[in-house]
Every structure is written in C-alpha cells, then in structure tokens.
C-alpha positions, 0 to 999 in steps of 0.5 A: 500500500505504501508503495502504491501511494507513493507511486501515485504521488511520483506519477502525479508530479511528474503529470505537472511537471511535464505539463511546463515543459515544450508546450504547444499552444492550447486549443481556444475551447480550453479552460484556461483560455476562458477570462476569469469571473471573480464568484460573488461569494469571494471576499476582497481583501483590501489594498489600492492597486497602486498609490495613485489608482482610484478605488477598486471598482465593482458591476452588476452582472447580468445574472445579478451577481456581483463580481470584480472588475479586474485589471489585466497583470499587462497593466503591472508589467507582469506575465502569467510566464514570468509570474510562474517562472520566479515561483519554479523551486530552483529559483525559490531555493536561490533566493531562499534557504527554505520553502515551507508551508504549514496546517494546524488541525486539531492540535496536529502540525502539518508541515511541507517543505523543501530545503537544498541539500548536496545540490539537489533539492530535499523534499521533506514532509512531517507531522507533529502530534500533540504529544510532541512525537513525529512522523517524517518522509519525503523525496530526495535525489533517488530516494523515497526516505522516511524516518523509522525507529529513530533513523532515517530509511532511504529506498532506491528503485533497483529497476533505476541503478543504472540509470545515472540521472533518476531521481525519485520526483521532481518538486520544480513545479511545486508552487509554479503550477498554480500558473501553468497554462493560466490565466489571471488578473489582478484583483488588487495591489498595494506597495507589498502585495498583489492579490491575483485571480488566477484559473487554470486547468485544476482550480479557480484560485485567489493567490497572494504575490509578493510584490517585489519578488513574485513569490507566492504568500497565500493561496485559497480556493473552493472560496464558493465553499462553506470551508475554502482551502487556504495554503500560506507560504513561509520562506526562510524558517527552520523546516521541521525534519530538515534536521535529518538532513544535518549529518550530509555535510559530514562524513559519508558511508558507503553502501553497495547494491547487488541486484540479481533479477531472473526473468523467463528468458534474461538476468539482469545483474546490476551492482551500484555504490552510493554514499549517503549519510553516516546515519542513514540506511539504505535500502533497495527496493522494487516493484517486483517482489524481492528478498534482501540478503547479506551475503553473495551467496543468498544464505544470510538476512540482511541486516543493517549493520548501524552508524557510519558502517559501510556495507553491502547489501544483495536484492534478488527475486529468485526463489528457494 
C-alpha cells in the first residue's frame, strides 16, 4: 500500500511537471483560455492597486451577481510566464534557504517543505502530534526516505541503478503550477502585495504575490465553499525534519547494491555504490517482489549493520 501511494504521488508530479515543459499552444475551447469571473461569494481583501489608482471598482452582472472588475497583470508589467517562472523551486531555493508551508488541525502540525541539500533539492514532509512525537518522509535525489525507529530509511528503485540521472520526483513545479497554462488578473495591489485571480486547468484560485519578488504568500480556493482551502507560504524558517538532513555535510558511508533479477528468458545483474549519510540506511527496493540478503551467496538476512558502517547489501527475486 505504501508503495502504491507513493507511486501515485511520483506519477502525479511528474503529470505537472511535464505539463511546463515544450508546450504547444492550447486549443481556444480550453479552460484556461476562458477570462476569469471573480464568484460573488469571494471576499476582497483590501489594498489600492497602486498609490495613485482610484478605488477598486465593482458591476452588476447580468445574472445579478456581483463580481470584480479586474485589471489585466499587462497593466503591472507582469506575465502569467514570468509570474510562474520566479515561483519554479530552483529559483525559490536561490533566493531562499527554505520553502515551507504549514496546517494546524486539531492540535496536529502539518508541515511541507523543501530545503537544498548536496545540490539537489530535499523534499521533506512531517507531522507533529500533540504529544510532541513525529512522523517524517519525503523525496530526495533517488530516494523515497522516511524516518523509522529513530533513523532515517532511504529506498532506491533497483529497476533505476543504472540509470545515472533518476531521481525519485521532481518538486520544480511545486508552487509554479498554480500558473501553468493560466490565466489571471489582478484583483488588487498595494506597495507589498498583489492579490491575483488566477484559473487554470485544476482550480479557480485567489493567490497572494509578493510584490517585489513574485513569490507566492497565500493561496485559497473552493472560496464558493462553506470551508475554502487556504495554503500560506513561509520562506526562510527552520523546516521541521530538515534536521535529518544535518549529518550530509559530514562524513559519508558507503553502501553497495547487488541486484540479481531472473526473468523467463534474461538476468539482469546490476551492482551500484552510493554514499549517503553516516546515519542513514539504505535500502533497495522494487516493484517486483524481492528478498534482501547479506551475503553473495543468498544464505544470510540482511541486516543493517548501524552508524557510519559501510556495507553491502544483495536484492534478488529468485526463489528457494
């Protein structure tokens, strides 16, 4: 089941994250090609779009409901494009040492974040109960890792050791997919912020932009619900798990995959030698059923032999 979920996770990634890459232009009955109508039912927040604007105004539709006559984000000097560029991870992570956002419910803390680490991007995801316990997982590099038993457990996909640049998600797209294939408008600005109605493909959202640097701040949606959806940015605060991340800027070990795997009609033998934290485990994993030993011969359990040892550990999905 858990390889199932993160399964799905990965897959729905990288779904967003190919959707920016070589675009081609969208058909005219697209939903994102359709100009955005703020519902009724949204609160405007405050603000001026700019010192010397007139107030925000408002009409009467057709139908009888009120809505925001908006101003396109040409008027700002801005773009759908350069708005999602600025909020693609690799540029946060420039400007910032963290990228985090947190939901309380019922006295539990949900945290997302992303801090850089070893020139890759660590995506860490913990929650905290009331009792102060914690529970942490997340991507990075190659790895699918979670915190078991006090330690950090690191998973790698044996149908990708031989692949050189597989990683196990992508989070470039994290924040930027808001505006991908979007359209938007600003509702309001003041000096600090803009306030955006922006509609693509998933959702009609309310999204609150730094002004000096574009960075998304505050995102709603569902905002036509009795419970609207609401997601705050937070930007160079200590991510909490992000100290499982520590022990890489000291001395590594090194553990080495062996992989055995017998079809109907081939053997694929691979061997791979990672170094990762002095702290950490790491283990193979697969999509097929498989067996982990530590000996060569296939007579031995594996078992993790703790901190800073290298080790060897052999994966086969033969039987008996």
């Amino acid at each position: 089941m858990i390889k199932l979920i993160l399964a799905v996770f990965v897959c729905t990634v990288l779904t967003l994250a190919l959707a920016g890459c070589d675009r081609e232009p969208l058909p005219k009955d697209h939903p994102a090609n359709s100009r955005p109508v703020l519902p009724a039912n949204i609160s405007i927040p405050d603000g001026n779009k700019n010192a010397d604007s007139e107030s925000e105004s408002t009409e009467e539709t057709d139908s009888g409901d009120l809505s925001v006559l908006m101003t396109p984000l040409e008027e700002y000097g801005l773009t759908v494009e350069n708005i999602e560029w600025s909020n693609m991870m690799m540029y946060l992570l420039n400007r910032h040492s963290s990228v985090k956002t947190v939901k309380c419910e019922d006295g539990i803390k949900y945290v997302e974040g992303y801090i850089k680490c070893n020139d890759n991007t660590a995506s860490i995801f913990t929650t905290i109960y009331p009792d102060g316990t914690m529970e942490s997982n997340g991507f990075f590099d190659r790895f699918i890792w979670a915190l078991e038993d006090g330690r950090v457990v690191a998973r790698t996909y044996i149908e990708y050791l031989d692949d050189e640049y597989y990683t196990a998600t992508d989070s470039e797209y994290v924040l930027s997919y808001y505006f991908m294939d979007a359209e938007a408008e600003v509702i309001s600005a003041d000096n600090n912020e803009y306030t955006l109605y922006v509609h693509n493909f998933f959702n009609d959202y309310i999204i609150t932009l730094d002004r000096n640097t574009l960075d998304i701040k505050r995102v709603e949606y569902d905002a036509g619900e009795d419970n609207p959806v609401v997601v705050e940015y937070i930007y160079d605060e200590l991510v909490e798990g992000g100290e499982l991340f520590d022990t890489w800027n000291g001395e590594k070990k090194h553990v080495t995959v062996v992989s055995d795997m017998y079809y109907d009609d081939s053997t694929i033998s691979i061997t791979k030698t990672f170094e990762i934290a002095s702290d950490w485990e790491l283990l193979p994993d697969s999509w097929e059923e498989i067996s982990l030993y530590g000996n060569e011969e296939y007579t031995a359990p594996y078992e993790y032999p703790g901190f800073a040892q290298d080790y060897m550990v052999y994966v086969t999905n033969a039987k008996g």
